[in-house]
N, C-alpha and C positions, 0 to 999 in steps of 0.2 A: 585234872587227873590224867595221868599220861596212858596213852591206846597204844595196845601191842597189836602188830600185825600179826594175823596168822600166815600159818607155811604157806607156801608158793602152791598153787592148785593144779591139778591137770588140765592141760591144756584145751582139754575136749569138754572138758565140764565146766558149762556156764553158766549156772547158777553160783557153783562152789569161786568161780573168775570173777564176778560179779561182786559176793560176799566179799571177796579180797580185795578189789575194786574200793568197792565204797567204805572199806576199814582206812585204808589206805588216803582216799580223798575226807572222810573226816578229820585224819591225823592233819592231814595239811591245813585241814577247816579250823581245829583247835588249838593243836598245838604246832602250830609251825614255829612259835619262837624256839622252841627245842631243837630244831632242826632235822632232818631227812637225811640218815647214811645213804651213802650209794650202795648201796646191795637192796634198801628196801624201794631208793628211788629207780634203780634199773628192774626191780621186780613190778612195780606199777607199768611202766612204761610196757616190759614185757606182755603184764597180762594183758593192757589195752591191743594192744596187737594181737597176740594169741585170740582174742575176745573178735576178731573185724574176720581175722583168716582160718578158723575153726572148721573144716570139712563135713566131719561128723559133730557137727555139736547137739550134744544130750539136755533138750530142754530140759526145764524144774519140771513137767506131766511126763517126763519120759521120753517123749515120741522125740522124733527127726526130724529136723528143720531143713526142710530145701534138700533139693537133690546134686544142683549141678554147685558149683561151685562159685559162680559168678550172682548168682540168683542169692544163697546162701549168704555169700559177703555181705549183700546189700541187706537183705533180711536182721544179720546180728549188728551190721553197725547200728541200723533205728533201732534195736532193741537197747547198745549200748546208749545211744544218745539219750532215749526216751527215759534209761531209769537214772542216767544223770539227772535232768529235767526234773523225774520226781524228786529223788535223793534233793536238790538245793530248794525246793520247792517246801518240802518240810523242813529241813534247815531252817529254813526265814522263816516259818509261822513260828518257830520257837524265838527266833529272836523278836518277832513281831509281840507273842507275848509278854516276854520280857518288858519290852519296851514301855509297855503301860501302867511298870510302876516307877517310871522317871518323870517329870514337868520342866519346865521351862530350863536353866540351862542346863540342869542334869540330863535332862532328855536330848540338845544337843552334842554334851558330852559322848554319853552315850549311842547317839548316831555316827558319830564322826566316827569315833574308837570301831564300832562293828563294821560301820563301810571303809576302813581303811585295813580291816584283818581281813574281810571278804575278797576285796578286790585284790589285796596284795597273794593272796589263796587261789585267785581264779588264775591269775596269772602263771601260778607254779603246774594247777590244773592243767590249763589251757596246753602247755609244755609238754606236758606228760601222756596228753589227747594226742599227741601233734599226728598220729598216724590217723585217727577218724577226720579228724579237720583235712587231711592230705585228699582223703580219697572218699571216704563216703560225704561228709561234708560237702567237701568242694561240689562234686560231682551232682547232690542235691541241689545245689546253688545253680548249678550250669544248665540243670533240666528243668529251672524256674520255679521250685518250689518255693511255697511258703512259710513263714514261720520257721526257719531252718539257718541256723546262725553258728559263727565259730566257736568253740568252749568257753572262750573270754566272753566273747559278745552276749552268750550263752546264761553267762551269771547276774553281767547286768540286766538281760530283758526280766530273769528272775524275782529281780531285786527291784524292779521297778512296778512289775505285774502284781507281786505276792506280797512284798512287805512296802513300799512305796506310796502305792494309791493309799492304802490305809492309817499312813504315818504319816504322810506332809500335812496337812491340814497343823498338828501339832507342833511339828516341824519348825514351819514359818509363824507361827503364831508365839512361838519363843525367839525367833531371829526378829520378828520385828519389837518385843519388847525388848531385846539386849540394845537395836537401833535406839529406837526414843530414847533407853535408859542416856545411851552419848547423848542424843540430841539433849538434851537435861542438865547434861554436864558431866554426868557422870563415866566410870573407864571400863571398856568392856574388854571382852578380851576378842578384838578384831580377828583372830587366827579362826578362832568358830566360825565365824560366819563365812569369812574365806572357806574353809572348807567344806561347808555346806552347800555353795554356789559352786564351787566345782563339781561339787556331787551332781548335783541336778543341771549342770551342763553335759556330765560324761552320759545321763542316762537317756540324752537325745541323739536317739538312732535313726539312719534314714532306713525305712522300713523295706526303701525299692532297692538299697544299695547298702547291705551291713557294712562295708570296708570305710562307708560315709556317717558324718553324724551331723544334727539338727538341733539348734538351739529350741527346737518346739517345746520340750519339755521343760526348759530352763525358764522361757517367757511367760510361759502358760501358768505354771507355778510358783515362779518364785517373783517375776517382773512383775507381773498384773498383780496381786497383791500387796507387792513393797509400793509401788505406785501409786494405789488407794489408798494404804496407813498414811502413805510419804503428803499424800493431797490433803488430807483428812488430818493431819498435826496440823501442817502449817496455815489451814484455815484457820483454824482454833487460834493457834497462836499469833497469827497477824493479828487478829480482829482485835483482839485482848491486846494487843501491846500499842495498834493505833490509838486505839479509846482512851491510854493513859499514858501516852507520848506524845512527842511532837513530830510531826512528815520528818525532819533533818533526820533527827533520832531513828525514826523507822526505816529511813533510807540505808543509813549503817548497817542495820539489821537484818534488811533484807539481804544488802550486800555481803554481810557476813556469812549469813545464811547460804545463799547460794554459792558461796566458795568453800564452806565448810562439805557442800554436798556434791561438789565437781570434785573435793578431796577424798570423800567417801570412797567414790566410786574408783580412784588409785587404789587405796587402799584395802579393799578389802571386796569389792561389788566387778562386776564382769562389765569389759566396757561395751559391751552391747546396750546395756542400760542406761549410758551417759545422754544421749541424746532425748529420748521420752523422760528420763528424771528430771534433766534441765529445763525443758518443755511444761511438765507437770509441775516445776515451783515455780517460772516462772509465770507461768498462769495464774497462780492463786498470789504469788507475793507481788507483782508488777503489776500485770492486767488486771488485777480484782480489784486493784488500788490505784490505778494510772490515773482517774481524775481527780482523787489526792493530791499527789503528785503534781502534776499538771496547775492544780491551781497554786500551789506552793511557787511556780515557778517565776510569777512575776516578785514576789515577795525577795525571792535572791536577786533577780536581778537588780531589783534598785537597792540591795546593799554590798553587790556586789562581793555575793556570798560563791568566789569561782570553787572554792574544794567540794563546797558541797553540790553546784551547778556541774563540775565533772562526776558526782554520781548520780545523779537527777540521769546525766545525759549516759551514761554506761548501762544506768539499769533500763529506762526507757527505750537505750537502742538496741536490746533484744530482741522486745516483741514487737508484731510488724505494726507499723505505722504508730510507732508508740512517740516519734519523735515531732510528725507531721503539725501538730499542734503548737507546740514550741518554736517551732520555727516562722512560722505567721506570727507569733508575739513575741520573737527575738526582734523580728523585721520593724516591727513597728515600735516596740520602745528606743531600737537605735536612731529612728528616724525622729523619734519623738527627743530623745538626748542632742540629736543633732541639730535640730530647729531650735530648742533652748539654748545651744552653748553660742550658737549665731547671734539670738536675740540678746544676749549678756553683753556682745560687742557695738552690738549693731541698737545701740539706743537712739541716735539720731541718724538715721538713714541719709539725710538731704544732705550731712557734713562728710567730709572727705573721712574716709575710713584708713587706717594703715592698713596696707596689703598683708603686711608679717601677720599682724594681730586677726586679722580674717582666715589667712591660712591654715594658721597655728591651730584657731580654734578650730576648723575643719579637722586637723590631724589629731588633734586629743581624743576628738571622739572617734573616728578612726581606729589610730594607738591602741585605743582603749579596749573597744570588743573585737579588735584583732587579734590582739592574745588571748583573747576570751576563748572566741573559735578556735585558736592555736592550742592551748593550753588545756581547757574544761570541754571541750567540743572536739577533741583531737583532729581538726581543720578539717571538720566534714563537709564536703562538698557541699551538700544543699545548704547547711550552715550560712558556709561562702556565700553560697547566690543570694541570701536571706542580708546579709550583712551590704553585699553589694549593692542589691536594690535600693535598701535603707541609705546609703548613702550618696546614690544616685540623686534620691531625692532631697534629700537634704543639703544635695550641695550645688544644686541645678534651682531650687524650688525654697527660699529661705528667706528671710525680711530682708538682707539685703537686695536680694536678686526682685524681688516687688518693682525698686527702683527702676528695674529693665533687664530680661533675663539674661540677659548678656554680661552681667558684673562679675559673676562667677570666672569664667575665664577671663574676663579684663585683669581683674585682681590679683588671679593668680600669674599672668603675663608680667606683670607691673614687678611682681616679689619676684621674680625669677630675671627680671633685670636688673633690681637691687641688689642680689645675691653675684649676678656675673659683673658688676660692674663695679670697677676699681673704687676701693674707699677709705677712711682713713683705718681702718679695724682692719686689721691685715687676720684671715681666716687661713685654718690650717686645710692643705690638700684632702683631709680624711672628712672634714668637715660639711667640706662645702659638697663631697661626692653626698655622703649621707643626705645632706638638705636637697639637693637635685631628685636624689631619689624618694624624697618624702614629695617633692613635687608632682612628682610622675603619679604616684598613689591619687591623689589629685585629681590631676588629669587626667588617669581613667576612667571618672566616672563624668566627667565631664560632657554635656551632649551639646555644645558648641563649641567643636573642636577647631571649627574656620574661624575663629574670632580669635583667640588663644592664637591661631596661627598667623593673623594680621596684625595682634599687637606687639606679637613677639617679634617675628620680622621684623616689623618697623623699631622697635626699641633694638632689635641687634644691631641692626644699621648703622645704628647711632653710636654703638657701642665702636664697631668695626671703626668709622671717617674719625670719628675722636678719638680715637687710641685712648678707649677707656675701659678696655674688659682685663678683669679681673687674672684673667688665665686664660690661654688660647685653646690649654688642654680641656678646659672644664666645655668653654662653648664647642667645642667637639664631640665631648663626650654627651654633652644634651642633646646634639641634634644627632648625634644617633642613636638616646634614648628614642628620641620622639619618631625616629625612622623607622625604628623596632615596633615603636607601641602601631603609628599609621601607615607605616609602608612610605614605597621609595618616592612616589607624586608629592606627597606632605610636604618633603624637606628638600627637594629639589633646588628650587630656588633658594633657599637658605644655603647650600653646598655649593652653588654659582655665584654668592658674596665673597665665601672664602676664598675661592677660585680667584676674581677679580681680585683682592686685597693681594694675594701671592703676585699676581700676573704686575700689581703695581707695584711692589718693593722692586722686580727688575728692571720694572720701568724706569722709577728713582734714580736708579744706582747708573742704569743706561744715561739718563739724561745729563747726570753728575759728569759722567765721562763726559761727554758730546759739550757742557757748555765747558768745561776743563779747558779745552781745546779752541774753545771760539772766545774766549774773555781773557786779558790777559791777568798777571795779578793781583793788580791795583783792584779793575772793574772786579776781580773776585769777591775782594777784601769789602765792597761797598756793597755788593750785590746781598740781595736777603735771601734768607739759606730756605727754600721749601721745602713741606713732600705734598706729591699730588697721589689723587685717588682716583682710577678711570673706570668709571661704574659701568655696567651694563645696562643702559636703557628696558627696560620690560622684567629684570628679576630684580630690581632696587625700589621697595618703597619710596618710594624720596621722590619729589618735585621740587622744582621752580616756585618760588614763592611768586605769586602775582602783584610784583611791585618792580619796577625800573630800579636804578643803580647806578651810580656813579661813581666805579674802583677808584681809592687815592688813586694819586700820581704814583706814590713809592711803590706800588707793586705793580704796576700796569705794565712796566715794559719787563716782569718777570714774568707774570702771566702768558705777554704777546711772545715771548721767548719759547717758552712751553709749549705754546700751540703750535710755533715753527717748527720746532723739534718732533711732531706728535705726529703733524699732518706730511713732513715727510715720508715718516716711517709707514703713517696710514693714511694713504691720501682715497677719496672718497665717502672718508667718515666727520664727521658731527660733533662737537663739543658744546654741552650746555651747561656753563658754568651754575653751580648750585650754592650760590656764595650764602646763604642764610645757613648752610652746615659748615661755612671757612670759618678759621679762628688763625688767631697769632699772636704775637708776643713786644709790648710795645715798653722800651725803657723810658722811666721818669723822669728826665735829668733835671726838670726845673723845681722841683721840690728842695726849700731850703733846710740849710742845717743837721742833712742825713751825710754819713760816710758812702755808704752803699746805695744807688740810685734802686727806688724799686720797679718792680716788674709787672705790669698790668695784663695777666690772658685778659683774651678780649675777643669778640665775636667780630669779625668783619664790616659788619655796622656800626658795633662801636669802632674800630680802629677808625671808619670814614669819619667820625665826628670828635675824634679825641685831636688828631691830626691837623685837621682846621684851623686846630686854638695852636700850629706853628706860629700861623700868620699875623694873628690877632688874640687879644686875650679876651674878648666879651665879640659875642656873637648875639645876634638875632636869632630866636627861635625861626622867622621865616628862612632866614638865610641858612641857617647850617639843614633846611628842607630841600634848599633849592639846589645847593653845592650835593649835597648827594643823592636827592632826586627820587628818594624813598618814598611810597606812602605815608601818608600820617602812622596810618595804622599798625605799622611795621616799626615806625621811628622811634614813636612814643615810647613801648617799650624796653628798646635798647638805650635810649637817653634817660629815662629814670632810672635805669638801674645804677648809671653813674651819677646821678644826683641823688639817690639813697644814701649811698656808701659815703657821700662829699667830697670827689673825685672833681666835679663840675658844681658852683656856688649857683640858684637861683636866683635872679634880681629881678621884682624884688622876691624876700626870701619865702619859700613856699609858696610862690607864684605856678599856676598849674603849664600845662607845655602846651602853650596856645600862644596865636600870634601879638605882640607884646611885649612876651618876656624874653628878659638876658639870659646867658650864661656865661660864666666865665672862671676860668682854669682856678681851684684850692689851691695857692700855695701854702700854706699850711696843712696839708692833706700828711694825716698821719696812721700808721697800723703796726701791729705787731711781727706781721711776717713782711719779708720781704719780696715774695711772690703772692700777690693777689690775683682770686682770679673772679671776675666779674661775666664770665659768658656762663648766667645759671640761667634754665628755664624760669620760663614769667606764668603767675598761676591762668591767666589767660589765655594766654599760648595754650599750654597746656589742657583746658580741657577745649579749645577747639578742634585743638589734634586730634582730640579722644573722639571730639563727636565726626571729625571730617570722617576717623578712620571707622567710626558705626556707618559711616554713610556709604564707603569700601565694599564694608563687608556684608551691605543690602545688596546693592549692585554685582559685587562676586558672587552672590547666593543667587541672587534672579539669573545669568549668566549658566551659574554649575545647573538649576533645575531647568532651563532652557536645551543645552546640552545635553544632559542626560533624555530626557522627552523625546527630544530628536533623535539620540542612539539609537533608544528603545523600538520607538516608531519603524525607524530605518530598518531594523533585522525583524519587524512583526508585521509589517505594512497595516494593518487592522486592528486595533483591539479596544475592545469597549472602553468607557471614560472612568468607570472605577477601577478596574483592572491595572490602566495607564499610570493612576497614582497611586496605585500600591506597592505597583513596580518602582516607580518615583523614590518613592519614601524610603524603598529596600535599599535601592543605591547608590543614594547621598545619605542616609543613616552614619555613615563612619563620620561625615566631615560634623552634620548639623540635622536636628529635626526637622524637617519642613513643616510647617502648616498646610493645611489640606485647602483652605482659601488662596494662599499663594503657589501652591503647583497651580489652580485654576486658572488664576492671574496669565500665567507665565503660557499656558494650554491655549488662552485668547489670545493672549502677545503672538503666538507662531502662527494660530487660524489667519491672525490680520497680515503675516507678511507670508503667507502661503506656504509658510512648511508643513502645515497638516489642513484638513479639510472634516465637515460633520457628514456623516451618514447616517443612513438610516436608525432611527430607534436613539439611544446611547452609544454607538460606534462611531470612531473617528478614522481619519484614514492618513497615509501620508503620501505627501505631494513630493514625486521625483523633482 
């Protein structure tokens, strides 16, 4: 029903300004979609003014208000303010009783519609005020009154005071049935509740600072409630859907759940609410249920169930320490996988194992819950350390390593020579980086790292004097993997083989010059073509074998030549021929009925004893001893090899290599290729090597913890005897475990040659 303004009042009458007044703000109350001409909006504006600056103003009793002027102003603005105040104050009881014949969503229809006419009304008010807010307002505010707000802020405290307190309870008790209704499935109309949450954010006012606002009102009523229904479904509804589901199932559920309600709160909820709602589902749907959960969790591992282990691990890495427990029983089924995939290879321990086949299975399980961590565990760090340990142990601590815990890195030494060393299976450059780098994985967890480093050394060695590695790039690029992984002392000496190897191609190529010039070139034509290797004494694994020697003739005055040539250049130095690593190349010519004569490689020892049979065609086993002057021990090997193959006849035949038997030159000796090569490791050889080099790397380890001791000593002069070897332990850890009996060892070793000395109590001391 549209409200007529009455005529414009006189100016001095404020009762009759007041009536005008409040026709005027109920027009804007009611009907402001009609809208407000400008004659009646400058008439309001007008009377508000007229109503502050009134001189003589004629109360409604008649009398005169105030004498001076300035006294008077401030007197009729509180009067203005105050029957604003009343005027909105009945307003809302009328909409407040309205309101109690709406319910659930009618009744937030109904809210929404009246606080959105209200406010958009105080606004126009507020406007129209703008001269009491100017001055009597402001000026209330500056002399620290109380309860004393702008017209706008004015409607809200109204709306919050008189019709608010009385109405939320109702309110929220419909906004949280329209929630469940969604939660249910059902489609609500999200814009309500949106704008009922702004409601109850705009009616938080700071009480000390009106120009400020407080979410107090919005928490108080609307969060602490949604919170409780929000706690109070989802109990209900977890318990009810675990009892007749499966953990995988619930997992989904939960997880759906809690993204359905991180989506909530975009849509339609204030995000001040995000973090205590999160909080509060994830309490009832994770924590209430985590040892659910938790026991589920070995059940996927062993079927290696990763989609649903990445939401086991999502939902459990919310709450705190929700992960802690899984991860002690990730650790320990890797280790426990990893001990079985050994045992699968390792059925007879005492028999020679393949390296590859040992390795491999290290990496499968590896491989395996490395992606796991990667993938379902988005490679969380403690994960990592969980996975690491597990594999520390099992690849340091496993039925092979029983044998001696040293097989671990022998083994994996061994594949990593097979890998660099020249073969018939030609490997692609992508290939072989890949496998180096599955090695390395390896040998991190490796905790005899000095043993790995003596046998590899010594197998490089071998690889370098025989011009037998595979790629010069690849043993480059390992040893500065392993540079990377131990630092620069590790590979030191490994970098000073390379060195040496360069330093002897010039040497070659020099030497080639120099005898160019002294041979003419017949003697060239006859001379046998070398290359020599000049090792460094103290960074070359490699010795002398302990057996005499007797060089043919045919190379001896090549050899003596080389040394002329060497000690020129380096006169004061040493040469210790290392002829059990020589080899060369001997033609067959006496082999009948071949076009092409074949070609025998051949170890040094064997050339001494293929040679012999120039002179003669059956030999004495004493005799071809004596003409080369070798050990038995050394001999035997190398001359079986050529009696396996029937390169040299036994007389009589399968007579053993003992004083007695003949031998004498195949001529009938026949093969498929025309390069044979006969200088192969002997399985005896071989594993004396293996065990001389455990014998190495006792003596390097009693040495490094002797050293270290004395460091330590030398910069502490004092320190008690546990202390000493915990120190110990700290810093040869990178290379090797020590044993706590053999730091003692090594602690007496130095009392006895007077680097340290006992003192009182448990102190030791050390001796300048």
């Amino acid at each position: 029903m549209p409200i007529t303004m009455p005529p414009q009042p006189n100016k001095d009458d404020l009762a009759a300004t007041w009536s005008y007044l409040e026709t005027g703000v109920e027009r804007i109350m009611r009907n402001l979609k009609e809208g407000v001409d400008m004659g009646t909006y400058m008439g309001i504006y007008t009377a508000v003014h007229n109503f502050c600056t009134s001189q003589k103003a004629v109360a409604s009793h008649g009398g005169i208000i105030g004498t001076s002027s300035h006294r008077g102003a401030h007197l009729l603005g509180e009067d203005l303010y105050k029957n604003l105040r009343q005027y909105l104050e009945k307003h809302l009881l009328k909409i407040l009783e309205q309101s109690k014949t709406h319910e659930d969503e009618a009744l937030l229809s109904f809210y929404i519609r009246e606080w959105n006419r209200y406010t958009t009304a105080a606004k126009y008010t507020n406007h129209l005020f703008k001269y009491l807010n100017r001055h009597w307002v402001k000026r209330e505010i500056e002399e620290g009154k109380k309860d004393i707000y702008d017209v706008y802020t004015l409607h809200l405290v109204q709306w919050r005071e008189v019709l608010f307190k009385d109405i939320t309870e109702k309110v929220m008790a419909a906004v949280l049935k329209m929630v469940e209704k969604q939660r249910n499935g059902e489609t609500i109309e999200q814009a309500q509740v949106k704008s009922i949450v702004d409601s109850f954010v705009s009616l938080g006012l700071d009480e000390s600072d009106s120009t400020k606002s407080t979410l107090d009102v919005y928490r108080f009523h609307f969060e602490k409630p949604f919170l409780a229904a929000t706690k109070a479904y989802y109990e209900m509804e977890s318990a009810q859907f675990v009892a007749e589901n499966s953990v995988v199932e619930y997992m989904k559920k939960a997880e759906l759940r809690l993204d359905e309600e991180r989506d909530r709160v975009g849509r339609y909820l204030h995000p001040d609410i995000m973090t205590p709602l999160m909080k509060n589902c994830l309490e009832v749907l994770v924590t209430g249920h985590s040892p659910l959960l938790r026991d589920e969790f070995q059940v996927l591992l062993d079927n290696d169930r990763q989609e649903d282990l990445a939401r086991m691990y999502r939902l459990l890495n919310r709450i705190v320490d929700g992960l802690d427990p899984l991860r002690s029983k990730f650790e320990h089924h890797v280790r426990k996988c990893g001990l079985a995939n050994v045992e699968k290879i390792a059925v007879d321990v005492a028999k020679d194992l393949e390296p590859k086949v040992y390795v491999d299975a290290l990496l499968e399980v590896h491989t395996q819950y490395q992606k796991l961590v990667d993938d379902a565990f988005n490679g969380e760090s403690e994960f990592v350390r969980s996975l690491d340990n597990a594999c520390k142990e099992f690849v340091n601590r496993n039925k092979v390593c029983k044998m001696g815990s040293t097989r671990s890195p022998e083994l994996l030494a061994r594949y990593t020579d097979t890998l660099l060393k020249k073969s018939a299976k030609s490997v692609e450059e992508a290939e072989l980086e890949a496998s180096l780098t599955q090695i390395m994985t390896v040998f991190k967890y490796i905790e005899d790292k000095d043993v790995f480093q003596t046998f590899y050394s010594k197998w490089l060695a071998k690889r370098l004097v025989q011009f037998s590695s595979a790629s010069e790039d690849a043993e480059t690029n390992m040893i500065s993997k392993l540079k990377e992984a131990c630092g620069y002392e590790y590979t030191n000496k490994l970098q000073r083989m390379f060195q040496d190897i360069q330093i002897s191609k010039d040497l070659n190529s020099n030497y080639k010059d120099w005898q160019a010039k002294l041979l003419d070139e017949g003697d060239l034509k006859k001379a046998v073509d070398p290359h020599y290797h000049v090792l460094t004494d103290g960074f070359w694994p490699l010795a002398a074998q302990n057996t005499n020697f007797a060089a043919p003739a045919e190379i001896v005055k090549t050899y003596k030549r080389f040394e002329s040539f060497y000690f020129d250049k380096h006169s004061g130095r040493r040469l210790t021929w290392l002829w059990g690593l020589c080899k060369g190349e001997l033609k067959a010519n006496y082999i009948k009925n071949i076009k092409i004569p074949y070609t025998f490689q051949v170890s040094t020892y064997q050339m001494a004893i293929l040679l012999l049979f120039n002179e003669q065609e059956e030999l004495q086993y004493e005799e071809m001893l004596q003409a080369t002057m070798l050990n038995a021990e050394v001999f035997d090997p190398s001359l079986l090899v050529l009696v396996k193959h029937k390169v040299l006849n036994a007389i009589p035949e399968n007579a053993k290599a003992e004083s007695g038997t003949k031998y004498a030159l195949n001529y009938n000796f026949k093969s498929k290729k025309v390069k044979i090569n006969f200088n192969v490791s002997i399985k005896s050889e071989t594993k004396q090597e293996v065990e001389d080099t455990h014998k190495t790397v006792e003596e390097y380890r009693n040495l490094l913890m002797q050293s270290a001791i004395v460091r330590i000593m030398k910069s502490r002069k004092k320190m008690k005897h546990v202390q000493l070897v915990q120190e110990t332990i700290s810093q040869i850890r990178s290379q090797f475990t020590p044993k706590i009996p053999d730091i003692k060892k090594s602690i007496d070793q130095l009392i006895e040659k007077e680097y340290l000395e006992r003192l009182e109590g448990e102190e030791l001391g050390y001796v300048a």
